[in-house]
C-alpha positions as a Markdown table, in Angstrom:
| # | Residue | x | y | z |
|---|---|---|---|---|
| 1 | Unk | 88.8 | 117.0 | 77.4 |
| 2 | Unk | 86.6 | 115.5 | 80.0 |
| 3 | Unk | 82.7 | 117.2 | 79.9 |
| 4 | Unk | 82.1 | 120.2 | 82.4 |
| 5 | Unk | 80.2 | 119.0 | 85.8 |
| 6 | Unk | 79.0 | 120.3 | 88.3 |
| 7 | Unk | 80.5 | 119.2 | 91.7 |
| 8 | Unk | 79.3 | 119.7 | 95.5 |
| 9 | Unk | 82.2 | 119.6 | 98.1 |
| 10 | Unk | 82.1 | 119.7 | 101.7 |
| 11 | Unk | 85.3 | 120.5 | 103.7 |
| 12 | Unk | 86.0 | 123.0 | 101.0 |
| 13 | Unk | 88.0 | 125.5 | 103.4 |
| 14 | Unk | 90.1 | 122.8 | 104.4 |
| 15 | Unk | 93.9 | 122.0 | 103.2 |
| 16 | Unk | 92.7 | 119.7 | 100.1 |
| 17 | Unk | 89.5 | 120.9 | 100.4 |
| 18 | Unk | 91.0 | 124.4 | 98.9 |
| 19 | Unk | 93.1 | 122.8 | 96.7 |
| 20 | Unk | 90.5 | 120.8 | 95.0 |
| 21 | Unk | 88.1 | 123.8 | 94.7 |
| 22 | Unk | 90.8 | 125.6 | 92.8 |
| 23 | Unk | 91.8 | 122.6 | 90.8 |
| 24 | Unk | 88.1 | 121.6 | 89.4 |
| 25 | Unk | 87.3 | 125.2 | 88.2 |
| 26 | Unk | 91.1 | 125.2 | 86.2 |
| 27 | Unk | 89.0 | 121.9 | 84.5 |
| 28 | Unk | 86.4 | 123.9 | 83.5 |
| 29 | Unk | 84.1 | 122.1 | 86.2 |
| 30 | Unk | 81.6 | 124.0 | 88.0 |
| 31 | Unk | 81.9 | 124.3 | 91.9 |
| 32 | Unk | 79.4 | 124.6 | 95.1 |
| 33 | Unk | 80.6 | 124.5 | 98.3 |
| 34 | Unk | 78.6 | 123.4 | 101.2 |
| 35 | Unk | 79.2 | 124.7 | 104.8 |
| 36 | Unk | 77.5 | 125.6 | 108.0 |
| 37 | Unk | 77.8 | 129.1 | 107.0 |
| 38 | Unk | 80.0 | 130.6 | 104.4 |
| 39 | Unk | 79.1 | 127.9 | 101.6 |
| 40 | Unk | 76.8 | 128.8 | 98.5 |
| 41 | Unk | 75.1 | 125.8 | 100.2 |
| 42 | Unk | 74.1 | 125.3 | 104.1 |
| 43 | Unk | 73.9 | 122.4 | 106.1 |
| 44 | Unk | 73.5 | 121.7 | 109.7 |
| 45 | Unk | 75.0 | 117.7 | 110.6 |
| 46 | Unk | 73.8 | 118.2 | 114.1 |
| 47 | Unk | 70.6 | 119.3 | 113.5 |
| 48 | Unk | 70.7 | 116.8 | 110.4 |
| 49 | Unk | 69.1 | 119.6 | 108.1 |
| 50 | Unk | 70.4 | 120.6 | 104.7 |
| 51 | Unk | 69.5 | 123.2 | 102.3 |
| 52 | Unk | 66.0 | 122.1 | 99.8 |
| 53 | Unk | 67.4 | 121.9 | 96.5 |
| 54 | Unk | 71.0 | 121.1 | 97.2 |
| 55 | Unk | 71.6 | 118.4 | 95.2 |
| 56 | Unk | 69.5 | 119.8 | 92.2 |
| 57 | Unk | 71.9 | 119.8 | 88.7 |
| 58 | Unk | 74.9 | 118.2 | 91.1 |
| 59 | Unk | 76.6 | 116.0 | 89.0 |
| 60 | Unk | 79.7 | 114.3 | 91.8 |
| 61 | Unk | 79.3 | 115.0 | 95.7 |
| 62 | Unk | 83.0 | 115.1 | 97.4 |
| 63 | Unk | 82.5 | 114.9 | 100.8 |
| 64 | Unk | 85.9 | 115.8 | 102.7 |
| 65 | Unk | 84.6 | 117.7 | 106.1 |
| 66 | Unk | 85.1 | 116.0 | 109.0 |
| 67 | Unk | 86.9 | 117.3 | 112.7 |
| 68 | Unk | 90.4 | 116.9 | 112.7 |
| 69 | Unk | 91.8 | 113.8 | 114.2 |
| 70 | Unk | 95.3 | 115.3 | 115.1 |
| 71 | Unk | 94.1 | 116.4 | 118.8 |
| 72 | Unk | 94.0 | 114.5 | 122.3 |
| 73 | Unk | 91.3 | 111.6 | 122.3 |
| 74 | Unk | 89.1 | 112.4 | 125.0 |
| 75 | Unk | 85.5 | 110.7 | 124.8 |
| 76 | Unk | 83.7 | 113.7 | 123.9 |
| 77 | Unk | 86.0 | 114.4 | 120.8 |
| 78 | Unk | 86.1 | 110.8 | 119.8 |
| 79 | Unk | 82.5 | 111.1 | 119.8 |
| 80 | Unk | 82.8 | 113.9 | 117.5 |
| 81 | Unk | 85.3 | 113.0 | 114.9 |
| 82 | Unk | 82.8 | 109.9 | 114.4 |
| 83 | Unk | 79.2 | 111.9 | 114.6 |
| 84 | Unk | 81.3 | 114.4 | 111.9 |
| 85 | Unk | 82.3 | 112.0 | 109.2 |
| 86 | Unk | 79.5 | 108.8 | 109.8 |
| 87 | Unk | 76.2 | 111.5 | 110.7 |
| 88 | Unk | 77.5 | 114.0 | 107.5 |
| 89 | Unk | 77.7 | 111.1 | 105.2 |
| 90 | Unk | 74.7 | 110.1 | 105.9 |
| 91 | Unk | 72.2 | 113.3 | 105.4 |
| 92 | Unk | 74.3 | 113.9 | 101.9 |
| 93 | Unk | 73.7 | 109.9 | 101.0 |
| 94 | Unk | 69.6 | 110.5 | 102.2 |
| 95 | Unk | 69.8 | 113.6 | 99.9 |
| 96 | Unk | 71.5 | 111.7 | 97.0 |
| 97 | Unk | 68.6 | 109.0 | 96.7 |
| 98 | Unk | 66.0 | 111.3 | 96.7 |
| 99 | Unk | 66.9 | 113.0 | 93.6 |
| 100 | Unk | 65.4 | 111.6 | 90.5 |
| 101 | Unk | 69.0 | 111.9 | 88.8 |
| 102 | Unk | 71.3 | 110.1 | 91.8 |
| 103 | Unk | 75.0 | 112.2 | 91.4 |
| 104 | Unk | 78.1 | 110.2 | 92.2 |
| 105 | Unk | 79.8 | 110.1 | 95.3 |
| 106 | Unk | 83.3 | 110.8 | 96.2 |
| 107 | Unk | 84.1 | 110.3 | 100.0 |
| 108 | Unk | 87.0 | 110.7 | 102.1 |
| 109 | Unk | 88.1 | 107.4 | 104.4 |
| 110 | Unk | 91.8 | 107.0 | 105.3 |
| 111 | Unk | 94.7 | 104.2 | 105.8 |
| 112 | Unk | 93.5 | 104.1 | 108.5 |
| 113 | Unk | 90.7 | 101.7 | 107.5 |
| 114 | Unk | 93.4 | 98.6 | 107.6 |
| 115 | Unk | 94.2 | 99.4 | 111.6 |
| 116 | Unk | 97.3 | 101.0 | 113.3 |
| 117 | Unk | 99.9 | 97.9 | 113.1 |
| 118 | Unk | 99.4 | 96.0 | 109.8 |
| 119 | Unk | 102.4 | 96.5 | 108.0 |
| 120 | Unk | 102.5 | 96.6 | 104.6 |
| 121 | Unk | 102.1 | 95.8 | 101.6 |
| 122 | Unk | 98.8 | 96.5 | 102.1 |
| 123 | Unk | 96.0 | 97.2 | 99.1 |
| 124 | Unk | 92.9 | 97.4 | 98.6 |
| 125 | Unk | 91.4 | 94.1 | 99.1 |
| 126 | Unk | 92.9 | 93.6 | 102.8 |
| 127 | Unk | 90.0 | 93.6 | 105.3 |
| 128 | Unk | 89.6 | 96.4 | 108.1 |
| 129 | Unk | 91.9 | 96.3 | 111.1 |
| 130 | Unk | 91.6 | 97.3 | 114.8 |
| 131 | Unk | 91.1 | 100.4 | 116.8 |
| 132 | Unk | 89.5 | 103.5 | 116.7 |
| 133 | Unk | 90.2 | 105.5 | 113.2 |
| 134 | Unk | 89.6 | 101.9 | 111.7 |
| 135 | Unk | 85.9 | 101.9 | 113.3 |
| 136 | Unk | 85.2 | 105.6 | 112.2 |
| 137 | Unk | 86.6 | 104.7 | 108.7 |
| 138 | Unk | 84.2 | 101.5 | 108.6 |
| 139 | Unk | 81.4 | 103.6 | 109.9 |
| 140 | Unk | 82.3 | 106.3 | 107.5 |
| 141 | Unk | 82.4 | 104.2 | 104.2 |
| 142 | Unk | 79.3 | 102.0 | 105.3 |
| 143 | Unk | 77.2 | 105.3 | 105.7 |
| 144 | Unk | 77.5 | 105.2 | 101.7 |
| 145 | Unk | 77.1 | 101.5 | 101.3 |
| 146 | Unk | 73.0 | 102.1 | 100.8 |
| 147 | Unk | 74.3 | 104.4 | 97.2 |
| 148 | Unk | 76.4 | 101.4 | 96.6 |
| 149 | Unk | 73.5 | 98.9 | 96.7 |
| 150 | Unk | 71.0 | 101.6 | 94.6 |
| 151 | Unk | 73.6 | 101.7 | 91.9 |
| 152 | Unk | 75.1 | 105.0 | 92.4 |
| 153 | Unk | 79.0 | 105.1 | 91.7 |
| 154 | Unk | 80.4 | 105.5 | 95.0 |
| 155 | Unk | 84.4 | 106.1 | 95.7 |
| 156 | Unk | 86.5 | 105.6 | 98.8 |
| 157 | Unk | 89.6 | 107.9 | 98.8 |
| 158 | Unk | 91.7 | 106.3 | 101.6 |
| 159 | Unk | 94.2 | 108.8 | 102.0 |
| 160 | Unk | 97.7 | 108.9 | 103.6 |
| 161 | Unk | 99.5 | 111.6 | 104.9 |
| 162 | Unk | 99.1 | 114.5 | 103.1 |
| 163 | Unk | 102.2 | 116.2 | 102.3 |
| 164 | Unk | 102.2 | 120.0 | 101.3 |
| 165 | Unk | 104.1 | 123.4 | 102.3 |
| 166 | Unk | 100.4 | 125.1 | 102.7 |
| 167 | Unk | 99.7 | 123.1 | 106.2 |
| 168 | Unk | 98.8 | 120.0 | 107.5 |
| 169 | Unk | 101.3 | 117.9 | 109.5 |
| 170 | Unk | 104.2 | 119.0 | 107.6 |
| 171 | Unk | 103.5 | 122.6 | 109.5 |
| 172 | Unk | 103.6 | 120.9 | 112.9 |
| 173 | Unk | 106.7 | 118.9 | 112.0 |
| 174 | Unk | 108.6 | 122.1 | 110.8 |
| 175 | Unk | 109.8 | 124.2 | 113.1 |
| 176 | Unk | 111.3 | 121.6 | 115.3 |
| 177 | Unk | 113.4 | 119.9 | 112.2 |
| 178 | Unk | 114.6 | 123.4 | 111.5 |
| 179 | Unk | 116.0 | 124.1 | 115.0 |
| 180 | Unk | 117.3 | 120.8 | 114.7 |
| 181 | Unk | 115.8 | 118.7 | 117.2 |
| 182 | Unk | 113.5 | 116.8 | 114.5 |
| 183 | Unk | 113.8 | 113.0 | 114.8 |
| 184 | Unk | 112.4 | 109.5 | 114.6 |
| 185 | Unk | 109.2 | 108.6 | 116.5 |
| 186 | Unk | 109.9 | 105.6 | 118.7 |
| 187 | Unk | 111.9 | 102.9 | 116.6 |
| 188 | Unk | 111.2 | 104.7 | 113.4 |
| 189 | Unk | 110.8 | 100.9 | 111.5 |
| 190 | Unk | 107.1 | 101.9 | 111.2 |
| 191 | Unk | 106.0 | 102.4 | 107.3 |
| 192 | Unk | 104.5 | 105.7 | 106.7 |
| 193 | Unk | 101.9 | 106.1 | 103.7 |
| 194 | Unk | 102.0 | 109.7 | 102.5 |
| 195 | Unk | 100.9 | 111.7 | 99.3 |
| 196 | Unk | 101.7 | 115.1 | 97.9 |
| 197 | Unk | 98.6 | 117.7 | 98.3 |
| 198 | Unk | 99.2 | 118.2 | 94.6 |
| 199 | Unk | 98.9 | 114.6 | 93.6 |
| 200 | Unk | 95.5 | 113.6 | 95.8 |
| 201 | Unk | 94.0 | 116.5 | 94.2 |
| 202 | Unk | 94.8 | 115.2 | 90.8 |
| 203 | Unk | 93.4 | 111.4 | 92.3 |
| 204 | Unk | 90.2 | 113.2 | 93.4 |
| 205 | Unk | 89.6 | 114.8 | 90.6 |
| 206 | Unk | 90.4 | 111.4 | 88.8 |
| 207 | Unk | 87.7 | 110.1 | 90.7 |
| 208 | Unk | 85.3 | 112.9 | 89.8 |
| 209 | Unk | 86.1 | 112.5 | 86.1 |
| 210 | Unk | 86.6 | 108.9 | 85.7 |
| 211 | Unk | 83.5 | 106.7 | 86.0 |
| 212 | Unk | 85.4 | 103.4 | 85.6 |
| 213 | Unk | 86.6 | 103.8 | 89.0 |
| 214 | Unk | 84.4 | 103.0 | 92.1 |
| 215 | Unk | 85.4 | 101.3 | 95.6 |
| 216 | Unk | 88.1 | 101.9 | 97.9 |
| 217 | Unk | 90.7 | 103.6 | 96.4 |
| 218 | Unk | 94.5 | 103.8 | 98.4 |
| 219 | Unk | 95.4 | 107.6 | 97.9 |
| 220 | Unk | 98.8 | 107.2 | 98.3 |
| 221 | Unk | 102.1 | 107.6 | 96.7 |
| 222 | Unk | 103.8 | 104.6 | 94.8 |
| 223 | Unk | 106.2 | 103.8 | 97.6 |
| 224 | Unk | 105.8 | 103.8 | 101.6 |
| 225 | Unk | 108.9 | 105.0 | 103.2 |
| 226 | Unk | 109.6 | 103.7 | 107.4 |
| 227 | Unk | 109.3 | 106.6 | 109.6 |
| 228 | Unk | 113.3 | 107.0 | 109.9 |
| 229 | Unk | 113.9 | 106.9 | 106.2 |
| 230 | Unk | 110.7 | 110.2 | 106.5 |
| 231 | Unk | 112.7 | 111.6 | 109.1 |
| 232 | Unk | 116.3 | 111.5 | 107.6 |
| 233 | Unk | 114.9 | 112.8 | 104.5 |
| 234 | Unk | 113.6 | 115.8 | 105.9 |
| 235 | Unk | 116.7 | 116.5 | 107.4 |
| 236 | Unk | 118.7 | 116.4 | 104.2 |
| 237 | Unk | 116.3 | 118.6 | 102.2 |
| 238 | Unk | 116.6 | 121.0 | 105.6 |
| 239 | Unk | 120.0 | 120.7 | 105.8 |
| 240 | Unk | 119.7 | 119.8 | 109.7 |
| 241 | Unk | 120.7 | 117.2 | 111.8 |
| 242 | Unk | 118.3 | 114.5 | 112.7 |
| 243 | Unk | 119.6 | 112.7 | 115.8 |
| 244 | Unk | 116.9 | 113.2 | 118.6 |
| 245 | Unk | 114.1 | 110.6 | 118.8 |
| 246 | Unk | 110.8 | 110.4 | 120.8 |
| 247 | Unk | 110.3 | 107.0 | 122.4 |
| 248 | Unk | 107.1 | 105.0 | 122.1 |
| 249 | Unk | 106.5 | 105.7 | 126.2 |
| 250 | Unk | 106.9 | 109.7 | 125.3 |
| 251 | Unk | 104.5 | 109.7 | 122.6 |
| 252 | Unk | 102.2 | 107.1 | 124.3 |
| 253 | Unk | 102.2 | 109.3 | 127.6 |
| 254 | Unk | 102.0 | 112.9 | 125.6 |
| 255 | Unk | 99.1 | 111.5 | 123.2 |
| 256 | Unk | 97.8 | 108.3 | 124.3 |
| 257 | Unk | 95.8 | 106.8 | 121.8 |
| 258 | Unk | 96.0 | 109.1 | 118.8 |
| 259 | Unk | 99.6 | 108.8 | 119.4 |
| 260 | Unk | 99.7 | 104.9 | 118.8 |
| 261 | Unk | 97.4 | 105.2 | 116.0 |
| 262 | Unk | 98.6 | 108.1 | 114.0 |
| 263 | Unk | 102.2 | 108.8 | 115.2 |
| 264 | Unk | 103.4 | 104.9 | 115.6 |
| 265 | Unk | 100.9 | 103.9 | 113.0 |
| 266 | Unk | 103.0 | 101.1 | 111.3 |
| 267 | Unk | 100.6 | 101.0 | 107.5 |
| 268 | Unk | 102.4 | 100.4 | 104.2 |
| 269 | Unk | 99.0 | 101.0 | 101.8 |
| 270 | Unk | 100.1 | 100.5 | 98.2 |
| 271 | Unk | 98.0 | 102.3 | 95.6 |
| 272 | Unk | 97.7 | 99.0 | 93.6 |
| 273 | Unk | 93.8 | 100.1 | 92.1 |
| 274 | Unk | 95.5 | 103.8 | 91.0 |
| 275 | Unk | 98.1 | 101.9 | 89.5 |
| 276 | Unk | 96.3 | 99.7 | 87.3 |
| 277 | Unk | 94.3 | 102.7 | 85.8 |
| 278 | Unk | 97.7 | 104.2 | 84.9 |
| 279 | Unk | 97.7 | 106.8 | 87.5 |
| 280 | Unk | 100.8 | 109.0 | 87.3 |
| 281 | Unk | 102.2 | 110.8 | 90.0 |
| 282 | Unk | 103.5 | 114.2 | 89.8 |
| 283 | Unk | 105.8 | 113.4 | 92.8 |
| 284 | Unk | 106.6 | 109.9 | 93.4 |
| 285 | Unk | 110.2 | 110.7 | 95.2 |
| 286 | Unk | 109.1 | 111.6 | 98.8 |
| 287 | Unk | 112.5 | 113.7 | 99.0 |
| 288 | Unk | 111.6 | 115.4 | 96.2 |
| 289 | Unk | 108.2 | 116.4 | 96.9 |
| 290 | Unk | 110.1 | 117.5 | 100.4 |
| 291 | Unk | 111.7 | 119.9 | 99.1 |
| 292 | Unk | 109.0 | 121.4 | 96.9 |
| 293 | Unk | 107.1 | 121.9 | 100.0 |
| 294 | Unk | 109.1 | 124.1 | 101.5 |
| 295 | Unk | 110.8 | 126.0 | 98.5 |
């Protein structure tokens, strides 16, 4: 039985966010959220202003919130979905040294950190790629870097697609794969990385519990699957054809760069560092955790 802690998370009304929250008390774990205005603790990134005494008695910081990449890139909202991840790391990670007893800290990165087109197998010791998620996700981890060099145990959860019948990109994708007119996304050879809600929660609270573990972690299941294997899958749990496709041009022309980066993104992360701890996976089968998502 792992000792109670006390544990801060940002992003808490979020899809893992939630889950997590929930998760972490069933341990026995105490819980404080922080939010611009319905945590039990209040911050303000832009103004870069955070409540006195927030970290007091914190024992793990989780830091999840950040905007949602899944929208139109223009230059104000790439602007954002860096200032929200890199500015927020940074006032918790000011915050953290200041306290006489330093808590750990648990951030959010993604797959993203390796580039948009880098194959696979890919773990945790390959270098950062190219474009824009893979500069937000070296901004966002080096924000932490200075808890790193103070000795405060710091963990990056790179996280893959996040699979759950709650929300998230599964939601988007639904409704079209039940009318039928779901399909592969330009030549569907692309490796997808992709977890089950269920089982990152279980990671992250891993992390929280374990203090062995520290570094980049690949939140991810066992196997990567190509983006027609995802697609024909889904059809088979939904019991729908899967014969339409999306060309690169469409998806380029509908969602520019966020297409090629998230959509297209070709990264096969293997979760070689979860694996060596003896990590086990709830749902390893990505067919299987299909169909428990939409049971």
């Amino acid at each position: 039985m792992n000792p109670s802690k006390a544990i801060l998370v940002t992003g808490a009304t979020g899809l893992v966010g939630r889950a997590l929250c929930v998760e972490l008390r069933r341990r026995g774990h105490t819980v404080r959220t922080l939010s611009r205005s319905r945590g039990d603790v209040r911050w303000d990134v832009d103004a870069g202003t955070l409540d006195a005494g927030a970290m007091e008695g914190i024992d793990a910081v989780v830091h999840l919130a950040g905007e949602p990449v899944a929208q139109r890139w223009s230059k104000d909202r790439r602007a954002r979905i860096l200032r929200s991840r890199v500015d927020s790391a940074k006032l918790l990670v000011n915050a953290i040294l200041q306290q006489a007893q330093r808590p750990d800290f648990i951030c959010a990165s993604g797959i993203n950190y390796y580039g948009y087109n880098c194959g696979g197998p890919v773990d945790e010791s390959r270098p950062s790629g190219e474009g824009f998620l893979a500069e937000v996700c070296r901004q966002w981890e080096g924000a932490a870097q200075p808890l790193a060099s103070a000795g405060v145990r710091t963990v990056f959860t790179r996280i893959g697609l996040v699979l759950s019948g709650e929300g998230g990109a599964l939601a988007k994708m639904l409704p079209a794969f039940k009318l039928g007119l779901g399909g592969r996304l330009g030549r569907g050879t692309q490796l997808m990385s992709w977890i089950a809600l269920s089982d990152l929660v279980q990671i992250l609270c891993r992390c929280v519990e374990d203090t062995s573990l520290s570094g980049p972690i690949n939140a991810v299941a066992p196997e990567a699957v190509t983006n027609a294997e995802f697609t024909k899958a889904f059809g088979r749990v939904l019991r729908r054809p899967t014969i339409c496709s999306v060309p690169c041009s469409v998806v380029n022309l509908l969602f520019s760069e966020m297409g090629r980066e998230t959509l297209l993104a070709n990264v096969g992360a293997v979760p070689e560092r979860l694996q060596a701890a003896g990590f086990e996976w709830q749902q390893p089968d990505l067919e299987g955790c299909l169909r428990k998502c939409i049971q």
